[in-house]
mmCIF file of the C-alpha atoms, coordinates in Angstrom:
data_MODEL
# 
_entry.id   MODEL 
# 
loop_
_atom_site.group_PDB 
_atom_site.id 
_atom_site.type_symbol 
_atom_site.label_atom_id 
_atom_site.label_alt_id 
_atom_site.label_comp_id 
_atom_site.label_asym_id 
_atom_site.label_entity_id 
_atom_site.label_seq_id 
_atom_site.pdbx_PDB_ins_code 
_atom_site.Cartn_x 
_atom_site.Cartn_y 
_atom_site.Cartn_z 
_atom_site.occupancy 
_atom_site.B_iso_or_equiv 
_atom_site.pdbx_formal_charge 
_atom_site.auth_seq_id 
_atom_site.auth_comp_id 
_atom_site.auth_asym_id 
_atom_site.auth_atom_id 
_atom_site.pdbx_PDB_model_num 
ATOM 1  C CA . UNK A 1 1  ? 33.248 20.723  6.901   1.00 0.00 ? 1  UNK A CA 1 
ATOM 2  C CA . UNK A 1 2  ? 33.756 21.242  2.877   1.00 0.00 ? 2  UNK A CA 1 
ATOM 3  C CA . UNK A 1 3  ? 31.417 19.230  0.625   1.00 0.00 ? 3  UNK A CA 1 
ATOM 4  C CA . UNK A 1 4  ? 34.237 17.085  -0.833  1.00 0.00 ? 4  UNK A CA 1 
ATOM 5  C CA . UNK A 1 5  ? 35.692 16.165  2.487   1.00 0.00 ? 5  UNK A CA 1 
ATOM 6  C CA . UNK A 1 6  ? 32.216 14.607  3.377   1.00 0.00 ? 6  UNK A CA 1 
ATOM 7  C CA . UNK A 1 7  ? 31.853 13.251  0.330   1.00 0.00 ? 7  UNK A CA 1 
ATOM 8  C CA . UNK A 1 8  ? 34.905 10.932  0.925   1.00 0.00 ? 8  UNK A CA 1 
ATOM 9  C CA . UNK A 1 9  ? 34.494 9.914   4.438   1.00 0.00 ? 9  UNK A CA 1 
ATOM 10 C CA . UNK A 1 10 ? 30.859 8.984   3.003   1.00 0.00 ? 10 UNK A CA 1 
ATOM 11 C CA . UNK A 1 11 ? 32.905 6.753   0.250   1.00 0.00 ? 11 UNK A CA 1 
ATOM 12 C CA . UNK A 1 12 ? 34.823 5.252   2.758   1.00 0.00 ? 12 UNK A CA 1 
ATOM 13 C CA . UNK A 1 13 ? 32.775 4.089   5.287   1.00 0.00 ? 13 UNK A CA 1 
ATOM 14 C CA . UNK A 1 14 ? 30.218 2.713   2.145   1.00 0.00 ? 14 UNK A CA 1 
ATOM 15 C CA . UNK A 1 15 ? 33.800 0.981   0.936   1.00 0.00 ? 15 UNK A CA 1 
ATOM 16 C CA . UNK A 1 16 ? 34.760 -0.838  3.986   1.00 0.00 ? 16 UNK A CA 1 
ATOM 17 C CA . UNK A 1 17 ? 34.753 -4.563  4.364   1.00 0.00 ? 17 UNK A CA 1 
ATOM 18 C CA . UNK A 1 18 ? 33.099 -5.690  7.494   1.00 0.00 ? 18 UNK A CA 1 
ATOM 19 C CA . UNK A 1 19 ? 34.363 -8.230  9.792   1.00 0.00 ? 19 UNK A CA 1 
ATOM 20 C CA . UNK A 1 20 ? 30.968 -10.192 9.021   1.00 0.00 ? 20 UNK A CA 1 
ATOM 21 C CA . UNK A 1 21 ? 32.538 -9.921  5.467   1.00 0.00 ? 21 UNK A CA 1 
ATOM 22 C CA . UNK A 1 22 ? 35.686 -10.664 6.303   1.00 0.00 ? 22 UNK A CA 1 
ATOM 23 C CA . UNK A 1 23 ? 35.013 -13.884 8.530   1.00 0.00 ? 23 UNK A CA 1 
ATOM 24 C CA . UNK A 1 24 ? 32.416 -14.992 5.477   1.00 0.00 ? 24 UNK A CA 1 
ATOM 25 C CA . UNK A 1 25 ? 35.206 -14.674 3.036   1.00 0.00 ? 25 UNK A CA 1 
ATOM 26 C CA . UNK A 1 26 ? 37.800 -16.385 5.131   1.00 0.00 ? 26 UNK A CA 1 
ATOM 27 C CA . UNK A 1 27 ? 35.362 -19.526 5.870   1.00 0.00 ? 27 UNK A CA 1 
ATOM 28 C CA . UNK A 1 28 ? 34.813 -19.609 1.864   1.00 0.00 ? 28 UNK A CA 1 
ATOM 29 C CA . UNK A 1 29 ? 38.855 -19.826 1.370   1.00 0.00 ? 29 UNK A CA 1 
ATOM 30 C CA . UNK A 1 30 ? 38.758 -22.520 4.095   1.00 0.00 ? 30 UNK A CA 1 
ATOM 31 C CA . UNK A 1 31 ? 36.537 -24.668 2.458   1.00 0.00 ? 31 UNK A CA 1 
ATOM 32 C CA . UNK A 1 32 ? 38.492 -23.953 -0.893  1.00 0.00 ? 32 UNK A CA 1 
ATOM 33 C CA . UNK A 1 33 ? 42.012 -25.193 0.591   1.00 0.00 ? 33 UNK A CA 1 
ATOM 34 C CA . UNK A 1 34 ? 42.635 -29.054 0.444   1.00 0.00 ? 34 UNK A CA 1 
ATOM 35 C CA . UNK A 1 35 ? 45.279 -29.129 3.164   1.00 0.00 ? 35 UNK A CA 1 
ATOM 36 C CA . UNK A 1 36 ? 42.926 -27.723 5.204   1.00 0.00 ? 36 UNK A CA 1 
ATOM 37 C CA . UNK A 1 37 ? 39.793 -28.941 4.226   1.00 0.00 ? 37 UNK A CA 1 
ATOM 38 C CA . UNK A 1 38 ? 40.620 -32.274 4.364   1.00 0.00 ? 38 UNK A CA 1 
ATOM 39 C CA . UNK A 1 39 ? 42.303 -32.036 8.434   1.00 0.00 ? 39 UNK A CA 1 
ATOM 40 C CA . UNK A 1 40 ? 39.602 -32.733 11.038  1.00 0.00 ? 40 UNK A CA 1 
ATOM 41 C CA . UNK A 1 41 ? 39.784 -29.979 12.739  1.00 0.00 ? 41 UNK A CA 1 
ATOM 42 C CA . UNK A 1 42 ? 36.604 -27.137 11.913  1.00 0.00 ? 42 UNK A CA 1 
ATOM 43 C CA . UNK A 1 43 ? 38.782 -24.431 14.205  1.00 0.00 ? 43 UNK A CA 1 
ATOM 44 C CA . UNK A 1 44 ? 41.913 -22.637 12.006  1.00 0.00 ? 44 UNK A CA 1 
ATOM 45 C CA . UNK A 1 45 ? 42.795 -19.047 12.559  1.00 0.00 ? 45 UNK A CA 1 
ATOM 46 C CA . UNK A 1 46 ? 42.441 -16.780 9.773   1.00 0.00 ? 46 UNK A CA 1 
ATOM 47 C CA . UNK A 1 47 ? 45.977 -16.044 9.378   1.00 0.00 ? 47 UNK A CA 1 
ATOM 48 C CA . UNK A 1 48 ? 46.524 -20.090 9.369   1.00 0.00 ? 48 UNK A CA 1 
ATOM 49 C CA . UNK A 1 49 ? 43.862 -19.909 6.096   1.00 0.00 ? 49 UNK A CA 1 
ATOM 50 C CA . UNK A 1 50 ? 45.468 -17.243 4.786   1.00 0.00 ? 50 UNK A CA 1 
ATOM 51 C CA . UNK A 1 51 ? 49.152 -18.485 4.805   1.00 0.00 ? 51 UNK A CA 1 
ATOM 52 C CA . UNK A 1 52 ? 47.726 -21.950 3.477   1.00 0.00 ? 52 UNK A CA 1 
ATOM 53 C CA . UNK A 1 53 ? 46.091 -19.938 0.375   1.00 0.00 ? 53 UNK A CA 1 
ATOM 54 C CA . UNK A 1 54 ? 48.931 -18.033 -0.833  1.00 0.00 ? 54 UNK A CA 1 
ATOM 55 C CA . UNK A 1 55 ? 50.836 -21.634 -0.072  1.00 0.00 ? 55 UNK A CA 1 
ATOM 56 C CA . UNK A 1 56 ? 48.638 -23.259 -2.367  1.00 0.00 ? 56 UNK A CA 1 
ATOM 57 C CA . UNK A 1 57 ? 48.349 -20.391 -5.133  1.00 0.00 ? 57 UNK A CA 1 
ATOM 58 C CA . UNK A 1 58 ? 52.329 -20.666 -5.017  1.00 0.00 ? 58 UNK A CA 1 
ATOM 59 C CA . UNK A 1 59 ? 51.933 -24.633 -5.474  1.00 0.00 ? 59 UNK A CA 1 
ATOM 60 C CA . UNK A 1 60 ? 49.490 -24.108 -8.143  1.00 0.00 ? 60 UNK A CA 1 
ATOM 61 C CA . UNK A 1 61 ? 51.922 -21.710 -10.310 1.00 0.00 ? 61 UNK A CA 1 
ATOM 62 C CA . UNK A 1 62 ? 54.713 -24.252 -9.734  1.00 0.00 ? 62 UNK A CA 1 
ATOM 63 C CA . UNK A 1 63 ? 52.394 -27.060 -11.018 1.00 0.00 ? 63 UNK A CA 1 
ATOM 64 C CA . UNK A 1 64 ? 51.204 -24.407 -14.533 1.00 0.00 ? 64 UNK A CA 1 
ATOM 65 C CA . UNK A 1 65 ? 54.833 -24.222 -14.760 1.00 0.00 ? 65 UNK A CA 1 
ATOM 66 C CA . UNK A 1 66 ? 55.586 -27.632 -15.087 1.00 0.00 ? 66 UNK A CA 1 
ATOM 67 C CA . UNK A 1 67 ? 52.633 -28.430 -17.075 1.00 0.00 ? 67 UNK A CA 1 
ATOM 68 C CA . UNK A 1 68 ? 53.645 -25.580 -19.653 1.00 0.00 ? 68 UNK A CA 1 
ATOM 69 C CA . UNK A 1 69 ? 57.550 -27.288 -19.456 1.00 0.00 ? 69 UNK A CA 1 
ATOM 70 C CA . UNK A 1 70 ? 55.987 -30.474 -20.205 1.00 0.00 ? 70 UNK A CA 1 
ATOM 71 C CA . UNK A 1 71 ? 53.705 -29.302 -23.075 1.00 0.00 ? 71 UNK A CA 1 
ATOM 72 C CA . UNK A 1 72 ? 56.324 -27.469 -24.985 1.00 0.00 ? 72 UNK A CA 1 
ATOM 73 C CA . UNK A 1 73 ? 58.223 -30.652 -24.501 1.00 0.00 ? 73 UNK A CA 1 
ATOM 74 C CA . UNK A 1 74 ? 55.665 -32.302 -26.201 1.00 0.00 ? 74 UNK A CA 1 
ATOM 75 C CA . UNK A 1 75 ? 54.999 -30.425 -29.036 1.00 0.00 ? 75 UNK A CA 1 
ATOM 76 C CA . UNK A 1 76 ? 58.652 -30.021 -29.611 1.00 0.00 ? 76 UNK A CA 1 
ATOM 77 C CA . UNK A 1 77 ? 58.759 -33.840 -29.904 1.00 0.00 ? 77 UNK A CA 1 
ATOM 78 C CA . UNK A 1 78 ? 55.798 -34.289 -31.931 1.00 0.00 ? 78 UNK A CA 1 
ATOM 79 C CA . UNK A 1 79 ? 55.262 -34.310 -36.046 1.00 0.00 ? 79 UNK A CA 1 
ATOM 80 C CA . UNK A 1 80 ? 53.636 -30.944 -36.830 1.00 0.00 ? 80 UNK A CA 1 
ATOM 81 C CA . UNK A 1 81 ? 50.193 -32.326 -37.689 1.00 0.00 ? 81 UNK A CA 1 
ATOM 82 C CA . UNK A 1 82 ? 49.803 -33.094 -34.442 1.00 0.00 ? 82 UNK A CA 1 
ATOM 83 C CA . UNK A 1 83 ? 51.248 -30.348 -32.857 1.00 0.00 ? 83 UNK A CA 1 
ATOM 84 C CA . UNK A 1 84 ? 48.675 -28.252 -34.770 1.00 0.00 ? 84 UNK A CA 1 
ATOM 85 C CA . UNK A 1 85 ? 46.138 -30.618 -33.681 1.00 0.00 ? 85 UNK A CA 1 
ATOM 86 C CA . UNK A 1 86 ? 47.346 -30.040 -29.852 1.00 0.00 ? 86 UNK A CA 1 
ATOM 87 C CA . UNK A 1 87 ? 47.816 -26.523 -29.999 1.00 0.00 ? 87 UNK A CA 1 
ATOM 88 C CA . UNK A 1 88 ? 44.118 -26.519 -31.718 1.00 0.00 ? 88 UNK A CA 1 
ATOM 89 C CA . UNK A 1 89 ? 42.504 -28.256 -28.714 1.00 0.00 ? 89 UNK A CA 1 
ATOM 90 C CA . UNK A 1 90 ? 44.237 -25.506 -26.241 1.00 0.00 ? 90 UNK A CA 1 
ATOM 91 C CA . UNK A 1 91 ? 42.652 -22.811 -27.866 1.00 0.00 ? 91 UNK A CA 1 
ATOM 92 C CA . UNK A 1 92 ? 39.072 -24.156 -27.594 1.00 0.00 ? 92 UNK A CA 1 
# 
């Protein structure tokens, strides 16, 4: 077997996740998801955690969206003294 070829099966089995890893980093997005955190029920499937955090990351973009709407709104409707002293705050 050539050098380089053991060199990358080395890599890979150094880069894999395990499912210790795995189950660890699924419990951590379980505790992170209000929908789910706040149901009684400790027992949810990983794939049940996983849908419900790309449904909340989509929710989340929706909701920086219509913050961002709202803002330029705002400053669109304000004198520009105190847009300048919004857009100053933001950038802190």
């Amino acid at each position: 077997m050539s050098t380089r070829r053991s060199r990358s099966r080395q890599s890979a089995s150094n880069s894999r996740i395990t499912d210790d890893q795995i189950n660890d980093l699924v419990s951590k997005l379980h505790q992170l998801l209000p929908e789910i955190r706040n149901s009684h029920s400790d027992k949810v499937s990983a794939a049940k955690v996983l849908q419900e955090t790309c449904n909340y990351i989509r929710s989340l973009h929706r909701e920086v969206d219509d913050l961002s709407e709202r803002l330029s709104e705002l400053l669109a409707t304000t004198d520009n003294a105190q847009a300048a002293v919004i857009r100053s705050l933001l950038m802190q």
